[in-house]
N, C-alpha and C positions, 0 to 999 in steps of 0.2 A: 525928661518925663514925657513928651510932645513926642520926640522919638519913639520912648517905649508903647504908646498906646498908639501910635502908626503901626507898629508892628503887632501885636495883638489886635488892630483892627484889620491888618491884611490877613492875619495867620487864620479868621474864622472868617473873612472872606473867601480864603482858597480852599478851605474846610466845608463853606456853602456850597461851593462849585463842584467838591468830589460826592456830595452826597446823592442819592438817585433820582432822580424825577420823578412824581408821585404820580402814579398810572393815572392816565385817565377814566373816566367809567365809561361802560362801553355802551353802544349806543342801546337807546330805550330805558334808559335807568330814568330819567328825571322828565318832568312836563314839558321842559324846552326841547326836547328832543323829537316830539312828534313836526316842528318843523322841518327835521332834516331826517326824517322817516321817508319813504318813500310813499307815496298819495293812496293806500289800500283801503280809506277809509269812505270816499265822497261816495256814497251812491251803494249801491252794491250790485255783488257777482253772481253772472247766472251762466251756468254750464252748459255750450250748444253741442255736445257730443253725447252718444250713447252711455249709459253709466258701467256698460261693459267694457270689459280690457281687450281689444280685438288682438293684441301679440303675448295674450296670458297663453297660452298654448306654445310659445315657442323655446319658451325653457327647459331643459331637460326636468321631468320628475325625478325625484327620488325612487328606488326601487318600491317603499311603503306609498307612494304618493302613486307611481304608478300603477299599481295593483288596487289602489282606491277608482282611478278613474277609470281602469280595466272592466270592474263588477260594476259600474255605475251605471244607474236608472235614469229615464226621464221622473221627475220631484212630482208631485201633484197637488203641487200649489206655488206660490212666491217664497222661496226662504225666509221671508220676513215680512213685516205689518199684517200677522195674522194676530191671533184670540191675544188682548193685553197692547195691542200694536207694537209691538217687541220691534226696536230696533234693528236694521243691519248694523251697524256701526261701520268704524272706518273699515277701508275710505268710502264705500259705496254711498253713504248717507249725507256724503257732499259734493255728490253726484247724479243726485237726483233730477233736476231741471230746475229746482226751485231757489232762490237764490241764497246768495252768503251773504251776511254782513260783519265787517271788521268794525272792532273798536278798540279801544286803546286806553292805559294808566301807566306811570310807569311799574317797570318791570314784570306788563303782564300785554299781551295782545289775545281778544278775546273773537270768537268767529258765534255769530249767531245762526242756524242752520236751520233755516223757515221751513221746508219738507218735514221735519220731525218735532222743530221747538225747543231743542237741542242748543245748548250754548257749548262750547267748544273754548277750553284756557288754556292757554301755553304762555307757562314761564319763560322768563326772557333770563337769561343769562344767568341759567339758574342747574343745579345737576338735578338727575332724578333722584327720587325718593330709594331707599335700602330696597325697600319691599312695596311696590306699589301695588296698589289697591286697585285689583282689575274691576274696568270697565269700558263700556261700550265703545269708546270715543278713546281710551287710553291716556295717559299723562304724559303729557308732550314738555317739552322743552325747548327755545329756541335763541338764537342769537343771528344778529346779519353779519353779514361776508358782503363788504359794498354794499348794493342797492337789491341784496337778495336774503332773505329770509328761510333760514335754513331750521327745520324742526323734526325733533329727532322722538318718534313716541314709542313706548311701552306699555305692557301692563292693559292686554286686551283680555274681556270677558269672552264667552261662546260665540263670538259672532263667525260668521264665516267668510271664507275667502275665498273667491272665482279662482279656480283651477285654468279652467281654460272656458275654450266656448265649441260647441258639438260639430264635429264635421258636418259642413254642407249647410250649416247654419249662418245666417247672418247678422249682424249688429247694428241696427236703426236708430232713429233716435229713440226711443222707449223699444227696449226691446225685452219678453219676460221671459223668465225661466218655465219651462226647459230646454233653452236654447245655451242654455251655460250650465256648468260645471260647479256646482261648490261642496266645498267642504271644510272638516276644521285646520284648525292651525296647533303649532307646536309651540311649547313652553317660551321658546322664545324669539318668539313674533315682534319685529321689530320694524318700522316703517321711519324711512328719511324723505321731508319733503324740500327741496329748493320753489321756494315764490317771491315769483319776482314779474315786474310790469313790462312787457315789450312794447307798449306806447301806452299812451293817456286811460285807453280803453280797453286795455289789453291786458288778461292777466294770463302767467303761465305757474303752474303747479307740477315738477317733476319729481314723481315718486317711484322710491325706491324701494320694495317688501325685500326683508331679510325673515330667513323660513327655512332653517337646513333640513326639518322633515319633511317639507312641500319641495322643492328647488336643490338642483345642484348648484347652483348660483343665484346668488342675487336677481333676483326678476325686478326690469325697470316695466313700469305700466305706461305702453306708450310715448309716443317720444315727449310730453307734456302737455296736460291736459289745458283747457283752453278756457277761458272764463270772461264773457264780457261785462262790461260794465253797463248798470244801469241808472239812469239819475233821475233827478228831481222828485216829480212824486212816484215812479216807477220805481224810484231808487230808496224808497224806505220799507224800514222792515212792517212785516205783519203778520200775526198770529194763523197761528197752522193747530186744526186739530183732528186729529187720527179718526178716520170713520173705517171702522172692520166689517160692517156691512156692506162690503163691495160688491161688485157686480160682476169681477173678474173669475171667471173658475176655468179649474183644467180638465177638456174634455176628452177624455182615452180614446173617444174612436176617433180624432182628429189628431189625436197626441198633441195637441198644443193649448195655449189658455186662450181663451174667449171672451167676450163679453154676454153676459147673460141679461135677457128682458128684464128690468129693475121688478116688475109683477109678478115674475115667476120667480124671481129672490124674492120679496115680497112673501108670497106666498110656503115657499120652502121655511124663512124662516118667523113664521106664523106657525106651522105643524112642529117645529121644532120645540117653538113655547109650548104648546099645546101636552108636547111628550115630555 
């Protein structure tokens, strides 16, 4: 009897051993996981580069993309934060100078985007949706690769996309349009970002637009954008809110945008009310 139940205790011992290992969950599922996250969270991120793409220009257009930038005009204003302060969206809009900040639950890392007030979700180890629901910022998705956070978004509204930037033009740190090139995007506008920390203070974001109406290839922006870290009180977030009575216009006989006497905006838009 001692016998037989040795062997019925080895036969579902060798039976436990052939069964599969039960996957792990993968990182960012649970609250114990933001310790072995990588640090995206202490402080936040402020962008010291131009929110222009200086090597948007160097991918081949499409022959429809090319024939857009062909007939194309200097704009006569900012493509965006005009009447409603209308978003750029991605990616421009976390590009601005103003900073990011990361938070964290599981299964969600969220980026809060102080230049517009703008919160920004990407699912974590999650597909997209059949049919997403376009907008500004797109439904992103993401999962890490090592110590890198990879997000893959879809499902963009009207925003526009930097073509390139105008012969003979340069790229500063604030620099406005019509020194750049935009236009729209095709049905299936697709943006891959890799981030990931090259030290303590160091954040890199390599993005990748996918655009077969814009691009014969994959256009990367940049070799990756650059993003320092800000702390303590520097390093918290704070309310941003859109003022359309700017000072900025663009003036034809200079062909560029300006800064106008706040008095004489003042004043312009006083006869405005007036009509």
């Amino acid at each position: 009897m001692n016998k037989h139940i040795t062997l019925v205790a080895v036969a579902l011992w060798s039976a436990a051993l052939a069964l599969p290992a039960t996957a792990a969950e993968p990182l960012g599922s649970k609250w114990s996981d933001v310790t072995k996250l990588p640090d995206f969270f202490t402080g936040n991120w402020e962008s010291r580069e131009s929110f222009l793409d200086s090597s948007a220009s160097a991918v081949p257009y499409t022959a429809q993309a090319q024939a857009y930038v062909d007939r194309y005009k200097a704009i006569e204003d900012i493509p965006f934060a005009g009447p409603g302060c209308k978003t750029p969206g991605m990616p421009i809009v976390q590009r601005l100078g103003s900073p990011l900040k990361f938070f964290y639950q599981p299964g969600m890392i969220a980026i809060y985007i102080e230049n517009s007030s703008m919160t920004r979700f990407i699912r974590l180890n999650a597909k997209h949706s059949a049919q997403p629901n376009p907008t500004f910022l797109g439904e992103s998705v993401g999962h890490f690769e090592g110590d890198t956070l990879v997000v893959d978004t879809i499902g963009f509204d009207e925003i526009l996309l930097q073509y390139g930037t105008l012969p003979g033009k340069v790229t500063g740190p604030f620099v406005l349009p019509p020194d750049a090139i935009f236009g729209p995007h095709g049905p299936n506008l697709r943006m891959v970002e890799r981030i990931r920390l090259l030290d303590a203070d160091t954040l890199e974001d390599q993005l990748t637009i996918y655009d077969d109406t814009v691009w014969k290839r994959p256009f990367v922006s940049n070799a990756g954008r650059i993003f320092k870290r800000n702390r303590g009180e520097n390093g918290m977030p704070h309310e941003w809110v859109c003022n359309t009575d700017d000072t900025l216009t663009f003036d034809p006989s200079q062909n560029k945008t300006v800064t106008e006497d706040p008095a004489e905006v003042l004043k312009r838009l006083q006869q405005k009310d007036k009509n």
